[in-house]
NUSELUM-887645 format. One record per residue: residue number from 1; residue in three letters; y, x, z of N, C-alpha, C in turn. Coordinates in Angstrom, 1 decimal. Layout:
N
<node><num>NUM</num><residu>ala</residu><n_north>Y</n_north><n_east>X</n_east><n_up>Z</n_up><ca_north>Y</ca_north><ca_east>X</ca_east><ca_up>Z</ca_up><c_north>Y</c_north><c_east>X</c_east><c_up>Z</c_up></node>
...
//
This chain:
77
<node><num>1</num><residu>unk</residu><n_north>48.8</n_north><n_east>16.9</n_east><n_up>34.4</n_up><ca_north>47.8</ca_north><ca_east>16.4</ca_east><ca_up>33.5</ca_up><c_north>47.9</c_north><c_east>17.1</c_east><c_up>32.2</c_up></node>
<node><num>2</num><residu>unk</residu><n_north>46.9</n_north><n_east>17.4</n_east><n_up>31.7</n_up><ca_north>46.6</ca_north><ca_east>18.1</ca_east><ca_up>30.5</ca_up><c_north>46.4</c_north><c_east>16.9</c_east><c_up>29.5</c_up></node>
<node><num>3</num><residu>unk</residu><n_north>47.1</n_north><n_east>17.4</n_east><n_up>28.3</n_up><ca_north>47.1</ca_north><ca_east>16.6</ca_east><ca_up>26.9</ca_up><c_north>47.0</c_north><c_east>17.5</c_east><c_up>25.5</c_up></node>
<node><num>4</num><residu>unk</residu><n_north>46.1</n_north><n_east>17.2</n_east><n_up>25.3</n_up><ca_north>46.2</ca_north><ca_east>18.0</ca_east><ca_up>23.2</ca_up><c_north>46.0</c_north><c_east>17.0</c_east><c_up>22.4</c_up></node>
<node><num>5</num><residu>unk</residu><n_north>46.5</n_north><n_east>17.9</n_east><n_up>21.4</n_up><ca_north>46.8</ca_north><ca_east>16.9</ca_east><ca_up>20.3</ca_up><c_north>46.4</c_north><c_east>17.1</c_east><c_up>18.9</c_up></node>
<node><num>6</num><residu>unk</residu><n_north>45.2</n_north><n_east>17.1</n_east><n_up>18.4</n_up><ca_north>45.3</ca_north><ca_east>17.2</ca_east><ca_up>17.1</ca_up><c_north>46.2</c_north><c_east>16.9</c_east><c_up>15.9</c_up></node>
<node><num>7</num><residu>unk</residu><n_north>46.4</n_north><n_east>17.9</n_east><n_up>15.3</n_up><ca_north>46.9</ca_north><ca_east>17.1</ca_east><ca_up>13.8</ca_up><c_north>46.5</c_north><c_east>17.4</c_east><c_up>12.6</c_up></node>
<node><num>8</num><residu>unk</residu><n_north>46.7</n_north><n_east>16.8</n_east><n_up>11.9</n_up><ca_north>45.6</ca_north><ca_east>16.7</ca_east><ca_up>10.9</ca_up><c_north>46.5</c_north><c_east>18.1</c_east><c_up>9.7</c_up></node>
<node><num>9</num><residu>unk</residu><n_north>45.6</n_north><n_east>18.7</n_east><n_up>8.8</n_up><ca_north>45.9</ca_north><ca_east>19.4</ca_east><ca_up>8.5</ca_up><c_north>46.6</c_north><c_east>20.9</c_east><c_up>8.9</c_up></node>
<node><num>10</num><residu>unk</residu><n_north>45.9</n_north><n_east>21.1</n_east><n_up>10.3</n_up><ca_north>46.5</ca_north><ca_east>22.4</ca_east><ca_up>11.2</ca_up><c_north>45.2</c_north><c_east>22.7</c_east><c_up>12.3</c_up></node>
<node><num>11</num><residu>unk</residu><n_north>45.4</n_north><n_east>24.2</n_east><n_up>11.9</n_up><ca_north>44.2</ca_north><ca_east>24.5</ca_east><ca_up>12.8</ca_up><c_north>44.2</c_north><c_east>24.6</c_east><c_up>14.3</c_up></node>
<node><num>12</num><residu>unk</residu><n_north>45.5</n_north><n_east>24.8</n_east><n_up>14.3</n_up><ca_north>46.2</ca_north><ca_east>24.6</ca_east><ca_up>16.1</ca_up><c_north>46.8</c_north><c_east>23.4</c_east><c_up>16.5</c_up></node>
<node><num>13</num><residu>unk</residu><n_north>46.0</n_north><n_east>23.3</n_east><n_up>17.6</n_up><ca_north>46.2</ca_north><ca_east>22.3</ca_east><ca_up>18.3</ca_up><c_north>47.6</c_north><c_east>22.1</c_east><c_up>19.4</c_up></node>
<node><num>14</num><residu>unk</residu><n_north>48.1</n_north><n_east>21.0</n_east><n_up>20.0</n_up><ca_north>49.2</ca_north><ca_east>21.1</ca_east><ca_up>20.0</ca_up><c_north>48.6</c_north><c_east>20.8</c_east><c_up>21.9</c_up></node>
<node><num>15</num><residu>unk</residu><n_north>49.1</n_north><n_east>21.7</n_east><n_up>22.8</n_up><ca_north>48.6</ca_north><ca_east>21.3</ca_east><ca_up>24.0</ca_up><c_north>49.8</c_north><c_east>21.2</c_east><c_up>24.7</c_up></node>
<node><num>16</num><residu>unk</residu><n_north>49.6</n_north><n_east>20.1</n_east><n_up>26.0</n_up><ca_north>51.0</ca_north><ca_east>20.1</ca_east><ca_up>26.9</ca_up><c_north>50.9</c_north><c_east>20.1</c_east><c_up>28.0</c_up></node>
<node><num>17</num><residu>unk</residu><n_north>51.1</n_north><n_east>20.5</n_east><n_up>29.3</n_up><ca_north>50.9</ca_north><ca_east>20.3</ca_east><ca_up>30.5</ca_up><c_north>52.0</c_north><c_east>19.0</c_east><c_up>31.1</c_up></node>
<node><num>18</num><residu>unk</residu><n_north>51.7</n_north><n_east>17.5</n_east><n_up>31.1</n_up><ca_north>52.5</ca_north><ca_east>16.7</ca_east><ca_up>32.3</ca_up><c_north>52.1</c_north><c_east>16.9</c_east><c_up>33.6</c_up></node>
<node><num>19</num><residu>unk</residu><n_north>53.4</n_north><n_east>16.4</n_east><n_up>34.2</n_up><ca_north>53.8</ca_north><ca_east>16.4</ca_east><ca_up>35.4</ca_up><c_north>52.1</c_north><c_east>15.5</c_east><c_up>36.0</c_up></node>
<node><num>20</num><residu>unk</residu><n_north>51.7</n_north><n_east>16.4</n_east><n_up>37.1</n_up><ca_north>50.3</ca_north><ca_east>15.5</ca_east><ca_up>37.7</ca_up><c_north>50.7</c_north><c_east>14.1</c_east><c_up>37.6</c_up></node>
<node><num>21</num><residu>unk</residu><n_north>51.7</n_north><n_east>13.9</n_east><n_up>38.4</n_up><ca_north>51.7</ca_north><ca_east>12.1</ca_east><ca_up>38.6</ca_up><c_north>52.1</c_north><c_east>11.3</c_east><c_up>37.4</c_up></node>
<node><num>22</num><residu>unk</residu><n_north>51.7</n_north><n_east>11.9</n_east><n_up>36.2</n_up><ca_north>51.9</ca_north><ca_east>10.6</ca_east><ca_up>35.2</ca_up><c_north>50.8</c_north><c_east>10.1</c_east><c_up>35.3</c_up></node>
<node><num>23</num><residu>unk</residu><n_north>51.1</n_north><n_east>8.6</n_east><n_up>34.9</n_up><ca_north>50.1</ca_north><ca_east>7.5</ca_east><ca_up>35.3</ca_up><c_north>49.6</c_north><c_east>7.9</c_east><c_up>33.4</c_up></node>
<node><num>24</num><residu>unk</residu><n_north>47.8</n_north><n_east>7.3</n_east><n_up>33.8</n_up><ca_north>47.0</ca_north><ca_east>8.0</ca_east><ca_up>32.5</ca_up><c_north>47.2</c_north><c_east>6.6</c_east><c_up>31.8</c_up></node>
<node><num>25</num><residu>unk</residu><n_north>46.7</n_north><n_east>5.9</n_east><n_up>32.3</n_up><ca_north>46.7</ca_north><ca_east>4.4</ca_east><ca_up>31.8</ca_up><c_north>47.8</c_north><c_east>4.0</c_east><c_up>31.3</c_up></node>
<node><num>26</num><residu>unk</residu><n_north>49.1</n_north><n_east>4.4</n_east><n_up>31.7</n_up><ca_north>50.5</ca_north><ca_east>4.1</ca_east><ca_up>30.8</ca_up><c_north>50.5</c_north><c_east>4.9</c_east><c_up>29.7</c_up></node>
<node><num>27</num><residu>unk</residu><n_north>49.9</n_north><n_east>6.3</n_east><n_up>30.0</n_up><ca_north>49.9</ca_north><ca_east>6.9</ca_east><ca_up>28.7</ca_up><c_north>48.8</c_north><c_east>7.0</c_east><c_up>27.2</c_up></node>
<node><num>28</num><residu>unk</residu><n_north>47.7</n_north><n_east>6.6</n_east><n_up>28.1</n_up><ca_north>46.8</ca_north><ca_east>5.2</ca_east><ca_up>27.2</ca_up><c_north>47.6</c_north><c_east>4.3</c_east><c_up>25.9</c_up></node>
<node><num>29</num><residu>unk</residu><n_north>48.0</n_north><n_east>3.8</n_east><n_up>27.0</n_up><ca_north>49.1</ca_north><ca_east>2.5</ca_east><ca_up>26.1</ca_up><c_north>50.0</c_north><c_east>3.2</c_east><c_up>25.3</c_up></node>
<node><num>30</num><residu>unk</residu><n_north>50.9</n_north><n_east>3.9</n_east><n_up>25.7</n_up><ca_north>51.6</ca_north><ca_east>4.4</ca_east><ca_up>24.7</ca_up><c_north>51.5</c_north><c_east>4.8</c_east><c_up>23.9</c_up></node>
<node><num>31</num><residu>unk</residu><n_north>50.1</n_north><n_east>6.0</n_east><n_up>24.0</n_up><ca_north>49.1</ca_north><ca_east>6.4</ca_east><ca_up>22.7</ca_up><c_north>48.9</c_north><c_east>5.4</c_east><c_up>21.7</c_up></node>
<node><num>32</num><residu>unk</residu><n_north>48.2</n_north><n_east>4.4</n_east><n_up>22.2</n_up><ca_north>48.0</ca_north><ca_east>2.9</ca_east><ca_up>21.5</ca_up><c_north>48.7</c_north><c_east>2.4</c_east><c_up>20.9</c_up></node>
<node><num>33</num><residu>unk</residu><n_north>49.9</n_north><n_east>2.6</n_east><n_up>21.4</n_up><ca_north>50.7</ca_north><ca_east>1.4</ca_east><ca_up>20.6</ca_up><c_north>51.4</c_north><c_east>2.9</c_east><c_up>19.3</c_up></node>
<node><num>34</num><residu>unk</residu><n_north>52.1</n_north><n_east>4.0</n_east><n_up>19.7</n_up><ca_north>52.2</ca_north><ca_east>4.6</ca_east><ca_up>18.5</ca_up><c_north>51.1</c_north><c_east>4.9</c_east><c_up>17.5</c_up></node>
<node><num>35</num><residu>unk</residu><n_north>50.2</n_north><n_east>4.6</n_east><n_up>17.9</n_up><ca_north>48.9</ca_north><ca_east>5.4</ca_east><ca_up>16.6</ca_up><c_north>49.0</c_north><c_east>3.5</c_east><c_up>15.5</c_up></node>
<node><num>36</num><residu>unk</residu><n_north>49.6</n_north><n_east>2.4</n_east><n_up>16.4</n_up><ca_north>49.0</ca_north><ca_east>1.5</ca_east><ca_up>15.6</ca_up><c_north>50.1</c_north><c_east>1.3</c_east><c_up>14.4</c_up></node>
<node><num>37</num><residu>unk</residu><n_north>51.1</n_north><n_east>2.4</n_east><n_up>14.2</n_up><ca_north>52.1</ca_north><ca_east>2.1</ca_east><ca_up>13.4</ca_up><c_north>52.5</c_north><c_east>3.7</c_east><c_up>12.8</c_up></node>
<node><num>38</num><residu>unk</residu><n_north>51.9</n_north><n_east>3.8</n_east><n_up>11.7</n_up><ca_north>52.1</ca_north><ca_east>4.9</ca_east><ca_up>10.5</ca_up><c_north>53.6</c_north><c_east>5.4</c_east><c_up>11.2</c_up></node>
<node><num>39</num><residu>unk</residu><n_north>54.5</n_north><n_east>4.9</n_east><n_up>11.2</n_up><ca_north>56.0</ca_north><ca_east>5.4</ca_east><ca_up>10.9</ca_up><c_north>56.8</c_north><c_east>5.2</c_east><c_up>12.6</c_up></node>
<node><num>40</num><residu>unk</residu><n_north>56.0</n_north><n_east>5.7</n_east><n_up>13.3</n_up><ca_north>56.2</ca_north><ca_east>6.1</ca_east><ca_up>15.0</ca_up><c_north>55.8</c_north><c_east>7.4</c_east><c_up>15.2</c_up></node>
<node><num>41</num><residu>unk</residu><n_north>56.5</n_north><n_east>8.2</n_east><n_up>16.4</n_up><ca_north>56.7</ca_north><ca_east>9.5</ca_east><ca_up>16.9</ca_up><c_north>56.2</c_north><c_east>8.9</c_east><c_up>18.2</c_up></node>
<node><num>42</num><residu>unk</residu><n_north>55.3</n_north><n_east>9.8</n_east><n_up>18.4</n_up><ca_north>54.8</ca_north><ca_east>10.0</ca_east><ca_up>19.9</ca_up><c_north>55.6</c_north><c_east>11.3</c_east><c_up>20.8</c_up></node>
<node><num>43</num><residu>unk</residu><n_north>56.4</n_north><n_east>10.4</n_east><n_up>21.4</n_up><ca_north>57.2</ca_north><ca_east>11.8</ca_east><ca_up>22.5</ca_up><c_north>56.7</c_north><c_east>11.6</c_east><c_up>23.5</c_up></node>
<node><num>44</num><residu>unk</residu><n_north>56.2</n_north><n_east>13.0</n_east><n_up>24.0</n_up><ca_north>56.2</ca_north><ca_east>13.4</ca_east><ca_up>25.5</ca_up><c_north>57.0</c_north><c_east>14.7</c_east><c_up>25.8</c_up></node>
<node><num>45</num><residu>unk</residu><n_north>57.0</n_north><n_east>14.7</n_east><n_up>27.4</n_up><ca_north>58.1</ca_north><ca_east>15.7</ca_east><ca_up>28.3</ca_up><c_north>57.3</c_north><c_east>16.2</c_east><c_up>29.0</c_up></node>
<node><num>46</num><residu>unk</residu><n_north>57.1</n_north><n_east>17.6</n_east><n_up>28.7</n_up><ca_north>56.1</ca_north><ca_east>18.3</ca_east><ca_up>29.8</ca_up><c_north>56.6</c_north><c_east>18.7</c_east><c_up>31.4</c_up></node>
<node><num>47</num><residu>unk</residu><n_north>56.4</n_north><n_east>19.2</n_east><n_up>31.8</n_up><ca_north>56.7</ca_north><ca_east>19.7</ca_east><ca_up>33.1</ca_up><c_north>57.6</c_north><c_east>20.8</c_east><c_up>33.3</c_up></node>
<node><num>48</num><residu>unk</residu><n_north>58.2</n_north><n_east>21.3</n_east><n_up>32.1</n_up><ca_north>59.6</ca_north><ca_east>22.1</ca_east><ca_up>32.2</ca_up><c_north>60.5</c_north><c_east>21.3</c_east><c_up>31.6</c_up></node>
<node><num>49</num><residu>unk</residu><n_north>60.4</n_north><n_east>20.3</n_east><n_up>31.2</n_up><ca_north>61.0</ca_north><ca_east>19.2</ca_east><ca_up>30.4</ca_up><c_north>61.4</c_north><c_east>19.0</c_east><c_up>29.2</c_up></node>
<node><num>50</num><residu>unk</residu><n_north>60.5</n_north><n_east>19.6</n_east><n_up>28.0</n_up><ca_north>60.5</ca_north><ca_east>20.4</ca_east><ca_up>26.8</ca_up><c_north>60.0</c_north><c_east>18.8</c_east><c_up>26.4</c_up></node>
<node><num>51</num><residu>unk</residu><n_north>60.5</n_north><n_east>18.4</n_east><n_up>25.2</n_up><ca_north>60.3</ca_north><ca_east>17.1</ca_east><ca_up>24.3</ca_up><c_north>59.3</c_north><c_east>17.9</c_east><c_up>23.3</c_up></node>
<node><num>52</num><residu>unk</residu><n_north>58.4</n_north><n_east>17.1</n_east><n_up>22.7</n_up><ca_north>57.6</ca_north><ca_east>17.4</ca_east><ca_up>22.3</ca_up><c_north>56.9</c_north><c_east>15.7</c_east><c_up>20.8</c_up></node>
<node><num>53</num><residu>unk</residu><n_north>57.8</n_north><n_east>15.7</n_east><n_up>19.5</n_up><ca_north>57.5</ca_north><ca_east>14.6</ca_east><ca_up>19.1</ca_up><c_north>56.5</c_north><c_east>15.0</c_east><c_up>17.5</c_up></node>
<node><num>54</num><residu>unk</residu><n_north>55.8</n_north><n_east>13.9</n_east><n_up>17.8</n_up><ca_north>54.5</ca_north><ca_east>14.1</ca_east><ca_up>16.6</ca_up><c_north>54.4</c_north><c_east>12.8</c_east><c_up>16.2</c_up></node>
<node><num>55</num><residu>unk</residu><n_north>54.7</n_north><n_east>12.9</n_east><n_up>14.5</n_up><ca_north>54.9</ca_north><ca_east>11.5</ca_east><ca_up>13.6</ca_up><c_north>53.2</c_north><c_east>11.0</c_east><c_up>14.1</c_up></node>
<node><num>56</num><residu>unk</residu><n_north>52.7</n_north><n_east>10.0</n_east><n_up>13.9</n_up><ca_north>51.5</ca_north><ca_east>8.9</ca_east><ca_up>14.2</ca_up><c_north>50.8</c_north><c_east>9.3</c_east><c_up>12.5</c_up></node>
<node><num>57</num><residu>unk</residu><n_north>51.7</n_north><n_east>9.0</n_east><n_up>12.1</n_up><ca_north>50.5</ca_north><ca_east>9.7</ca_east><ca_up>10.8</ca_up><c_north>50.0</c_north><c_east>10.6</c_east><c_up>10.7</c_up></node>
<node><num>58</num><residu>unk</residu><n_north>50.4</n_north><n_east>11.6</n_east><n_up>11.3</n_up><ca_north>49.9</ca_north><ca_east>12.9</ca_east><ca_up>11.1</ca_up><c_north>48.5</c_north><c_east>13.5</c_east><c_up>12.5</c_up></node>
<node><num>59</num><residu>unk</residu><n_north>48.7</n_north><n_east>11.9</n_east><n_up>13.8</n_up><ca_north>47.9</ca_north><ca_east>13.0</ca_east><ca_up>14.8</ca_up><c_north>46.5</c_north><c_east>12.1</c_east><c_up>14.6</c_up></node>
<node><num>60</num><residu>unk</residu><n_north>45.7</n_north><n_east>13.6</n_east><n_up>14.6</n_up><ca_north>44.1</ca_north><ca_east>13.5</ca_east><ca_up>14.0</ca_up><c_north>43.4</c_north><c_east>13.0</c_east><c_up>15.8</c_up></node>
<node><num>61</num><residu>unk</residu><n_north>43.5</n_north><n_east>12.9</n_east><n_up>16.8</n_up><ca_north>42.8</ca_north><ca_east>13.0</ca_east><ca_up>18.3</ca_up><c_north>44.2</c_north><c_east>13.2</c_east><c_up>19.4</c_up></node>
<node><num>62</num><residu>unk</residu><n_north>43.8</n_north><n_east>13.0</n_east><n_up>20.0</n_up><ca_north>44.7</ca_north><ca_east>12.9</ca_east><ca_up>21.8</ca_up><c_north>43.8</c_north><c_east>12.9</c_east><c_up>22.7</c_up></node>
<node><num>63</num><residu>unk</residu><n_north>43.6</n_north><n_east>13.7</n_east><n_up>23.5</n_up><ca_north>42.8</ca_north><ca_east>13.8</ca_east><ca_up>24.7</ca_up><c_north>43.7</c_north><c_east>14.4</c_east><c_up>25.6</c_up></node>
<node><num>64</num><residu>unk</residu><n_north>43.5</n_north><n_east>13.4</n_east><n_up>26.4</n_up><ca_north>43.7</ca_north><ca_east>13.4</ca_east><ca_up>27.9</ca_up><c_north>43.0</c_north><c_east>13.7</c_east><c_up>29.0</c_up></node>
<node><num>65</num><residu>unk</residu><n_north>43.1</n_north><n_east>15.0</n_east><n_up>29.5</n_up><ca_north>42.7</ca_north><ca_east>15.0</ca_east><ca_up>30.7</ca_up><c_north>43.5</c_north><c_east>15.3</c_east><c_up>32.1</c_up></node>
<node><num>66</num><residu>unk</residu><n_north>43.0</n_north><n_east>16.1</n_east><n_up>33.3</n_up><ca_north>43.6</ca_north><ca_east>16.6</ca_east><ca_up>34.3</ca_up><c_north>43.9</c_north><c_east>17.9</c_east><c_up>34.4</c_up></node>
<node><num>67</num><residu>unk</residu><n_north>44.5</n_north><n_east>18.2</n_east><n_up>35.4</n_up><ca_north>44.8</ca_north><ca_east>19.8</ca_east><ca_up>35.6</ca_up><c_north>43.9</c_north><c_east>20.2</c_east><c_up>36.5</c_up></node>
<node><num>68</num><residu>unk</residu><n_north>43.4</n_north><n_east>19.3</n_east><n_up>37.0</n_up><ca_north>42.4</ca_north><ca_east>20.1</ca_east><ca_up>37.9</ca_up><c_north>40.9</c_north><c_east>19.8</c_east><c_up>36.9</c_up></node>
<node><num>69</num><residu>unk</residu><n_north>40.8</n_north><n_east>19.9</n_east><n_up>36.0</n_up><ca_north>39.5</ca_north><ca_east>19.8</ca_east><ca_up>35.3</ca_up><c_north>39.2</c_north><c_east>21.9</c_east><c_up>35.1</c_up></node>
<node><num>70</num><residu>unk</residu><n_north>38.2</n_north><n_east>22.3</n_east><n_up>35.2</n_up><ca_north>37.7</ca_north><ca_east>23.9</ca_east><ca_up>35.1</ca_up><c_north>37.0</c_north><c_east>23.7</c_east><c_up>33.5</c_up></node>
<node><num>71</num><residu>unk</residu><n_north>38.2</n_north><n_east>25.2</n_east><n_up>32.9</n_up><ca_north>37.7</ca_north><ca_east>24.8</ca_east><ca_up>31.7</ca_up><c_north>36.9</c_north><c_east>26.5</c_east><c_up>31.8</c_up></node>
<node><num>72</num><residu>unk</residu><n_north>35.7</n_north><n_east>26.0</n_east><n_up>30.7</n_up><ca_north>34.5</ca_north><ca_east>27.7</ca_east><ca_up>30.9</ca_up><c_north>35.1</c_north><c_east>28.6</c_east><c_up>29.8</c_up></node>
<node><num>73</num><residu>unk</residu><n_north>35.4</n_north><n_east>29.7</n_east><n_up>30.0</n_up><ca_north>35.6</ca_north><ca_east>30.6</ca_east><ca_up>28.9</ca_up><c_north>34.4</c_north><c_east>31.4</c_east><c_up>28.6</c_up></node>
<node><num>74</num><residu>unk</residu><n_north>34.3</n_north><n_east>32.2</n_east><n_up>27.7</n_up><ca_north>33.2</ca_north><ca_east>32.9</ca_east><ca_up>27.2</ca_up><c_north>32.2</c_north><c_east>32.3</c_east><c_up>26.6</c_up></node>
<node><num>75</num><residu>unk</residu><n_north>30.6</n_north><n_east>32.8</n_east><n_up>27.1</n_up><ca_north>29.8</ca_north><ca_east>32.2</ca_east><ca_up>26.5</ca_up><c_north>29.3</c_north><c_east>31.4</c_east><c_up>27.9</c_up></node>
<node><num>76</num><residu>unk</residu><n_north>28.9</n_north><n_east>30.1</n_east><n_up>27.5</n_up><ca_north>28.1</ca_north><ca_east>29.6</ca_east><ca_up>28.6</ca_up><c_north>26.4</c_north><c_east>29.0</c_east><c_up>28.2</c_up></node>
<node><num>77</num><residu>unk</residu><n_north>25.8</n_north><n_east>28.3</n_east><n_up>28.9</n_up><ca_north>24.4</ca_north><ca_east>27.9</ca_east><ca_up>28.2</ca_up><c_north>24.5</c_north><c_east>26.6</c_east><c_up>28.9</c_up></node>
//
């Protein structure tokens, strides 16, 4: 499962590859519940098992998708 992450004040975005079988809906929630509190770290563990923590204050977006989604490069119409 694919995850990026905005943060506010940076023009790069922060992207992760999880393990396919994380469940999206637990990671829903977890999103949820760190964004509802200024002074929480959102950790995730990608698929080589690299921690990855971003203060709640600071993340601008979270998007979640899959690995199997086809992303277009170039120009498309």
């Amino acid at each position: 499962m694919d995850v990026r992450i905005g943060v506010t004040y940076s023009v790069r975005e922060i992207e992760l590859q999880l393990d396919d079988d994380t469940d999206r809906d637990a990671l829903r929630r977890k999103v949820d519940e760190v964004l509802a509190d200024d002074e929480r770290i959102l950790w995730l563990t990608d698929r080589k098992g690299r921690e990855v923590g971003v203060p709640s204050k600071k993340i601008a977006f979270v998007e979640i998708g899959t690995s199997e989604e086809t992303r277009s490069f170039g120009f498309s119409a």
